[in-house]
C-alpha positions in Angstrom: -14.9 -22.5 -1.2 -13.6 -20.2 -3.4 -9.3 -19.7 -3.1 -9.0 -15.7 -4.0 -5.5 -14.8 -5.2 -6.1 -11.5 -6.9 -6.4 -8.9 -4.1 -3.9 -6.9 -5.7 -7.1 -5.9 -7.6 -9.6 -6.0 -5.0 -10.7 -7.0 -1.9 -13.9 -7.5 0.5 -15.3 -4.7 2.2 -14.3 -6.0 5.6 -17.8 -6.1 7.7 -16.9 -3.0 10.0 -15.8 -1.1 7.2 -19.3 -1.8 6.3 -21.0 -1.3 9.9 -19.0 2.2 10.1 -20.5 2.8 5.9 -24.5 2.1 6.6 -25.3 5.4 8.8 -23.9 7.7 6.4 -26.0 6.1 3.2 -29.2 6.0 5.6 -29.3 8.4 8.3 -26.6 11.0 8.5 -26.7 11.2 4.0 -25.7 14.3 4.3 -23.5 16.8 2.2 -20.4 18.7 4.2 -21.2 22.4 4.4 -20.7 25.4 7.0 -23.3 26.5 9.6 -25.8 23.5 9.4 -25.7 20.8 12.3 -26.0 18.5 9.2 -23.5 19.7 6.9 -21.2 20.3 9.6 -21.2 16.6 11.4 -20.8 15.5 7.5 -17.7 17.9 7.7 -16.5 17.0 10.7 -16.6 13.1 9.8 -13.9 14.0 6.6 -12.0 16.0 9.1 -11.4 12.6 11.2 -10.4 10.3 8.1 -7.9 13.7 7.1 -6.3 13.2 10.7 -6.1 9.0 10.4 -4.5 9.5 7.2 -2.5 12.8 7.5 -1.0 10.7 11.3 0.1 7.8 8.8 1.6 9.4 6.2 3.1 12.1 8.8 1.3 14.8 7.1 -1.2 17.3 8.1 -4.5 16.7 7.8 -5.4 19.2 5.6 -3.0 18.1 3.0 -5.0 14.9 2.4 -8.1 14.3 0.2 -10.3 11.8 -0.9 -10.7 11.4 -4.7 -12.8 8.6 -5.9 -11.0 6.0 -7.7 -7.1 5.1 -8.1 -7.1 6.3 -11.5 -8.7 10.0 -11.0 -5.8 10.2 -7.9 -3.0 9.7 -10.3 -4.4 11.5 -12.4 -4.8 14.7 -10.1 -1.5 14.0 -8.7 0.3 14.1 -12.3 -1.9 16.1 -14.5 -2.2 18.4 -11.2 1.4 19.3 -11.1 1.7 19.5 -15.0 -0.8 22.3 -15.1 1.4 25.0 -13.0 4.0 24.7 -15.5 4.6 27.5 -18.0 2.6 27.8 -20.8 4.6 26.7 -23.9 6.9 24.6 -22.1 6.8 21.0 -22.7 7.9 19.7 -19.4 10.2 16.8 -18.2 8.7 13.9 -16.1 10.6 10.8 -15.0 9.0 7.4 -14.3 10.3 3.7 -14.5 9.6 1.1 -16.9 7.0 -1.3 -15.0 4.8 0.7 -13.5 0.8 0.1 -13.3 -1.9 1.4 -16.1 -3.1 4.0 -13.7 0.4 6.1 -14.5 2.1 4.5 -17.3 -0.8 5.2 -19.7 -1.2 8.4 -18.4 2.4 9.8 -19.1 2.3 7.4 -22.5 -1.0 9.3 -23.6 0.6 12.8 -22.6 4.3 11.9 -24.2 2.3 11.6 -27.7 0.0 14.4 -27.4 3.3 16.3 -27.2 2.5 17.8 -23.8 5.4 15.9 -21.6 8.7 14.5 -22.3 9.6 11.2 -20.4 12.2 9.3 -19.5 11.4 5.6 -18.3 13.9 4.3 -15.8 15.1 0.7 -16.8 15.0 -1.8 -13.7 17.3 -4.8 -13.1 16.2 -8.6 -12.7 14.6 -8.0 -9.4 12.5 -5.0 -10.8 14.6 -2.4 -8.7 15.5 1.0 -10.2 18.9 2.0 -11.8 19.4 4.8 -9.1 22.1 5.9 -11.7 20.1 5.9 -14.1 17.6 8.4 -12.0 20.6 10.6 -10.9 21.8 11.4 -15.0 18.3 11.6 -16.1 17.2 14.3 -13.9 17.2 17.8 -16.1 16.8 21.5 -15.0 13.2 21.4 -16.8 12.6 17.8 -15.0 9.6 18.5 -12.5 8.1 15.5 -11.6 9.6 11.8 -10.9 6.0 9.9 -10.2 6.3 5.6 -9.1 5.2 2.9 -7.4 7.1 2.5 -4.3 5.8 -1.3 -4.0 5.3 -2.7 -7.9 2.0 -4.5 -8.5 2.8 -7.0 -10.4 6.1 -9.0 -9.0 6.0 -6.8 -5.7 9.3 -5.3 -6.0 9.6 -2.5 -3.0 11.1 0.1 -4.1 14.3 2.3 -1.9 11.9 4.9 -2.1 14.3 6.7 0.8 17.5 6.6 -0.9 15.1 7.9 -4.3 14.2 10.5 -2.9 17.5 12.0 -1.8 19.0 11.5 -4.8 16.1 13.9 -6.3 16.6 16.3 -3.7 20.9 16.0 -4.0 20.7 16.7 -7.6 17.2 18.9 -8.3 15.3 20.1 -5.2 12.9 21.9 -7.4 11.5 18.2 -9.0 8.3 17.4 -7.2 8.2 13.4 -6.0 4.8 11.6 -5.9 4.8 7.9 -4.6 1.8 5.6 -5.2 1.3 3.9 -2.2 -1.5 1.4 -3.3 0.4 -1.7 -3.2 2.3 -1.0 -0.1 -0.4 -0.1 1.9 -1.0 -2.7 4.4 2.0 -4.5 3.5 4.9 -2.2 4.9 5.3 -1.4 8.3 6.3 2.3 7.9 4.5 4.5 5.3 5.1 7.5 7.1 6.5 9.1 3.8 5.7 12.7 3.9 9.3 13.9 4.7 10.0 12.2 1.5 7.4 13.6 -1.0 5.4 15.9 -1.9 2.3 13.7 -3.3 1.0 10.6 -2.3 -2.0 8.6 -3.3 -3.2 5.1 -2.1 -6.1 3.3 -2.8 -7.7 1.9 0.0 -9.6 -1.0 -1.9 -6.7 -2.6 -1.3 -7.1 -3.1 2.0 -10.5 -4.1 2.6 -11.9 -1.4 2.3 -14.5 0.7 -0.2 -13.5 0.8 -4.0 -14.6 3.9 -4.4 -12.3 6.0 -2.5 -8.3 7.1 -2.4 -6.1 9.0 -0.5 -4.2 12.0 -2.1 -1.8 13.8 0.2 -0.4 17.1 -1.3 2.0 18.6 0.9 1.4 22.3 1.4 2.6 24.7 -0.9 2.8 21.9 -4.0 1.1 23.7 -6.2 -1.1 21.3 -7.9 -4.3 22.5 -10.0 -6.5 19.3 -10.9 -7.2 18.5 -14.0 -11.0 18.0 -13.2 -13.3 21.0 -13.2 -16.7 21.8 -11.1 -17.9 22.7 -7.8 -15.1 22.9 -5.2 -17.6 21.7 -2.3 -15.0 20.9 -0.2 -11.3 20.2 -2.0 -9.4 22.5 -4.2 -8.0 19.6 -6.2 -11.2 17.1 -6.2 -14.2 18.8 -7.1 -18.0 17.4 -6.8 -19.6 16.7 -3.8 -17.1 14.6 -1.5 -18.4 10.9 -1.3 -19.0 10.9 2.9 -19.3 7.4 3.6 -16.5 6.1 1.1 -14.4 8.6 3.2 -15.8 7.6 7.0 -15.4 3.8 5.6 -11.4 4.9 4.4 -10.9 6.0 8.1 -12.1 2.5 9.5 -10.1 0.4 6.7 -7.5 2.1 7.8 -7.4 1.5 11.5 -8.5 -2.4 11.5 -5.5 -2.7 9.0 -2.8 -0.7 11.6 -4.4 -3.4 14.2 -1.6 -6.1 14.6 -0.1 -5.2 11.2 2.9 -6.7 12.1 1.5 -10.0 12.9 -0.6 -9.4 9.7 2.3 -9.0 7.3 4.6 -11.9 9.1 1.1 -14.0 8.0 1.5 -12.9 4.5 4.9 -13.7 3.9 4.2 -17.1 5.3 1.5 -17.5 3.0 4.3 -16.0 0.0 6.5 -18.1 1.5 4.2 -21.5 1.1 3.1 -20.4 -2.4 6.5 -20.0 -3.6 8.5 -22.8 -2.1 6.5 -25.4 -2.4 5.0 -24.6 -5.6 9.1 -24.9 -6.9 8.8 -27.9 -5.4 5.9 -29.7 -7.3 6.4 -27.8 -10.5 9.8 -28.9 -12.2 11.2 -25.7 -14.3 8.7 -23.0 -12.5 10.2 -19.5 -12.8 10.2 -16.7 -9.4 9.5 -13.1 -11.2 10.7 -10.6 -8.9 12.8 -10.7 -6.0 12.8 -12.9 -2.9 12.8 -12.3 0.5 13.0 -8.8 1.8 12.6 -7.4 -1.0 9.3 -8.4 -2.1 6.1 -7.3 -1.0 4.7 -9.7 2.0 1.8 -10.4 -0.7 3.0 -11.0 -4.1 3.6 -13.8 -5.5 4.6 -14.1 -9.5 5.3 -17.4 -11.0 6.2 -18.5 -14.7 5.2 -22.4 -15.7 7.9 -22.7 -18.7 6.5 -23.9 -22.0 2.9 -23.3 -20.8 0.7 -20.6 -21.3 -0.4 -18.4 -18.0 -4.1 -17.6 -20.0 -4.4 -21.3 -19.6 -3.3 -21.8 -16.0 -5.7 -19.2 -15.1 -8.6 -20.9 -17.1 -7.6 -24.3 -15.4 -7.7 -22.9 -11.9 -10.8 -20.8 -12.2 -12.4 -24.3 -13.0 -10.8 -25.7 -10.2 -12.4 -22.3 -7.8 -8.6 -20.7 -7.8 -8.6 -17.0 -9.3 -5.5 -15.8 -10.1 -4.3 -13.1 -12.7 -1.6 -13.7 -15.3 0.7 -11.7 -17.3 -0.1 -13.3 -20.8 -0.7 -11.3 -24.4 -4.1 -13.2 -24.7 -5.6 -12.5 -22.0 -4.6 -8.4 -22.0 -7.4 -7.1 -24.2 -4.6 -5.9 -26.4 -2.9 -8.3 -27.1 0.1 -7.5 -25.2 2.5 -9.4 -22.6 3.1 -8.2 -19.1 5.1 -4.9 -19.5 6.9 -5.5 -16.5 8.1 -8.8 -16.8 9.4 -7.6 -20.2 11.0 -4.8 -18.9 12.7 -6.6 -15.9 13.9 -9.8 -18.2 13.0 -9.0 -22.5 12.0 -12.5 -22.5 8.1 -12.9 -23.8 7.6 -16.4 -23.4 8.3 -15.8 -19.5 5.8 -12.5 -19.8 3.6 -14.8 -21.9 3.2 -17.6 -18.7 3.3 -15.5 -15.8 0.9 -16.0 -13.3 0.4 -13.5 -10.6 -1.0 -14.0 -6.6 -1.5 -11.3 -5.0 -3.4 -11.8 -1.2 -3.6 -9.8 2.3 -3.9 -11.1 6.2 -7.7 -12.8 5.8 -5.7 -15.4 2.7 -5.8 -19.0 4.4 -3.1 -21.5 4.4 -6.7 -23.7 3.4 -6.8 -21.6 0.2 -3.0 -22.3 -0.5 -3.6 -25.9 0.4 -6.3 -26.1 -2.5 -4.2 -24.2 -4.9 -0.7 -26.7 -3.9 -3.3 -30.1 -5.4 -4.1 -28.7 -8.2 -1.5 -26.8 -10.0 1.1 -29.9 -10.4 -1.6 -31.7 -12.6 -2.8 -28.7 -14.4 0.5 -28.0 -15.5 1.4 -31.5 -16.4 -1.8 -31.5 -18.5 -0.7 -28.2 -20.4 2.9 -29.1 -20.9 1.6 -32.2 -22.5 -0.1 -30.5 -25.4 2.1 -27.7 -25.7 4.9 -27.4 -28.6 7.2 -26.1 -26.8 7.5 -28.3 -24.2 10.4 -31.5 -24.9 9.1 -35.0 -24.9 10.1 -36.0 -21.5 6.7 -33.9 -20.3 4.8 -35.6 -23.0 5.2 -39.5 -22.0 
C-alpha cells in the first residue's frame, strides 16, 4: 500500500463521481443547445451543477461556470476583470506574498509586461495577512485584491471576512476574487458570495474530475475573458462546455457536503497525528504555518533541520510515502518554497520543507507507515549532511 500525502495536488476520482461521469461520455455525449431533446437534457444537466454550486457559494446559479482547469479559472477571473479597464491605464491589483503559481505567476508575468501594477501583501509567521498593510495599500486606481482564502502550501486560512470589509470600508469600487481550491472540503462554510465578487475552486481537490472548476461571477462584475471562440454556452468560458466534467463537479460536490463535519474532525486528527508525533520522533523538526484553528484540517508542513526536503521525499517515495517538499532542487527552477521565504526569509527552512497535504479517505494506516520510517530516514540524512553537528553523526 501506497501512503498518499499530496492531495493538495490531486486526488482519486471517487467511484460515484465516476458512476455519475460514464453516461455522459457513452450515452447522453451530447453538446448543450436550445430546442433539441439532446442538447437540451445536456443543458439542463449544467443547469443542476449551476444550482449545487450557486446554493454553496450563496450565489445564483447563473453566476457560476465551469472552466476547465484551475489555471484557465484564475486566469478568466484576473485577466477577465483587467480587460474592462480603460484603455491606457495601467491598473492597480493587490495580492499577498505566498500565493500558488496559478495567480502569483500570472500577476508576476503581467507586472513585467507593464500591463498591471502590484502590490504583494507581506504575511506574518503564521502566513496571515498584514490587514494594515491591505488597508494603506488600497489606491483609487486599485481594482482588484485576488488570494487564497486557505494557502496551499502551510494551510494558513485566511480572515477572508474581516478582508473583505476592510476593501469595501476603504474602496467599494475594488473587485475581490477568493480562490477557494484549498478550502473546499476543508471549511465548514464557504458560502462567500456576500463577500466577493469572483470565486473559483477546483474541484480535483475533492475527489472529483481534474478537468473542471468553478468560477462564480457575481452579476453585474463585468469580466470579459481573456480566451476567445464560440460562446456555446458561457460568456466568460468559450468552447464547447465539457458535460460530464460538469455532471461529475455536481456529484463531487454533494458526497463531499455528506458528513463534512465528521470528515474535517477526521482530518485534523490525521494533522494532528502527523504533527505531534512526528515532533516527537524527530529532535529539531520545524511546524511551517500555524497550529490549531488556524490551519487548514489537511495541511501539514514540516522542516527536518540540517537535512534536505528533495531528499526526504526521495527516501519516502522508496519507502511507498509521496509527499511534496518545498526545496530549490526539486522546483524545476531552482528556487525555494516562495512561501516559506516569505512567512520566515530563512532558505535553509524553505530548502527542507516537506509538505502533507490529505482529505477524509487519508488512513491513520497511511500515517502509521509514514510515523516508522521518517525517524530513520532522517537520522540517515543528518548523518551525511554538513550541516548537521556531530552529535547526529555518532
Amino acid at each position: 500500500m501506497r501512503a498518499y500525502f499530496d492531495h493538495c495536488r490531486s486526488t482519486y476520482v471517487d467511484k460515484s463521481v465516476i458512476d455519475e461521469m460514464i453516461p455522459w461520455w457513452t450515452e447522453k455525449y451530447w453538446a448543450p443547445s436550445s430546442f433539441t431533446y439532446t442538447g437540451t437534457t445536456a443543458a439542463e444537466a449544467i443547469e443542476n451543477s449551476q444550482m449545487a454550486y450557486a446554493k454553496f457559494f450563496g450565489g445564483k446559479p447563473d453566476e457560476v461556470h465551469f472552466a476547465p482547469s484551475h489555471a484557465v479559472a484564475n486566469n478568466i477571473a484576473i485577466q477577465g476583470v483587467l480587460n474592462n479597464v480603460e484603455s491606457g491605464t495601467v491598473p492597480h491589483v493587490i495580492t499577498t506574498s505566498i500565493e500558488h503559481g496559478t495567480t502569483m505567476d500570472l500577476v508576476k508575468q503581467l507586472e513585467k509586461l507593464g500591463k498591471i501594477k502590484v502590490t504583494y501583501l507581506p504575511v506574518d509567521s503564521n502566513g496571515l495577512v498584514d490587514l494594515d498593510a491591505l488597508s494603506a495599500s488600497l489606491e483609487k486606481d486599485t481594482v482588484l485584491v485576488t488570494m487564497a482564502a486557505v494557502n496551499y502550501m502551510v494551510g494558513t486560512i485566511q480572515p477572508v471576512k474581516d478582508i473583505s470589509k476592510i476593501i469595501r470600508d476603504v474602496n467599494p469600487e475594488v473587485l475581490i476574487h477568493y480562490d477557494l481550491t484549498w478550502a473546499l472540503g476543508r471549511l465548514p462554510d464557504l458560502a462567500l458570495a456576500p463577500y466577493a465578487d469572483i470565486i473559483t475552486a477546483s474541484i480535483e481537490r475533492i475527489h472529483g474530475p481534474k478537468g473542471v472548476t468553478a468560477l462564480w461571477v457575481k452579476k453585474g462584475v463585468p469580466v470579459k475573458g481573456p480566451i476567445y471562440g464560440s460562446q456555446a454556452y458561457s460568456r466568460i468560458v468559450p468552447g464547447t462546455p465539457d458535460v460530464p466534467s460538469i455532471v461529475g463537479a455536481a456529484k463531487a460536490l454533494e458526497l463531499m457536503q455528506d458528513g463534512l463535519e465528521q470528515k474535517i474532525e477526521h482530518m485534523k486528527h490525521i494533522r494532528n497525528r502527523l504533527i505531534n508525533e512526528t515532533m516527537e520522533l524527530v529532535p529539531e523538526t520545524l511546524l511551517n504555518g500555524p497550529e490549531g484553528d488556524l490551519r487548514s484540517p489537511s495541511n501539514v508542513c514540516l522542516t527536518f533541520r540540517y537535512v534536505e526536503g528533495e531528499s526526504v521525499e526521495m527516501y519516502l517515495d522508496m519507502e511507498d510515502i509521496t509527499v511534496d517538499t518545498g526545496s530549490a532542487c526539486a522546483n524545476p527552477f531552482l528556487e525555494a518554497n516562495h512561501v516559506i521565504l516569505a512567512m520566515y526569509g530563512d532558505y535553509e527552512r524553505a530548502h527542507g520543507a516537506i509538505r502533507m497535504t490529505f482529505t477524509w479517505t487519508t488512513t491513520d494506516e497511511e500515517v502509521d507507515k509514514f510515523l516508522e520510517v521518517i525517524p530513520g530516514i532522517v537520522a540517515k540524512l543528518r548523518k551525511i549532511s554538513p550541516l548537521a553537528p556531530k552529535v547526529y553523526k555518532e
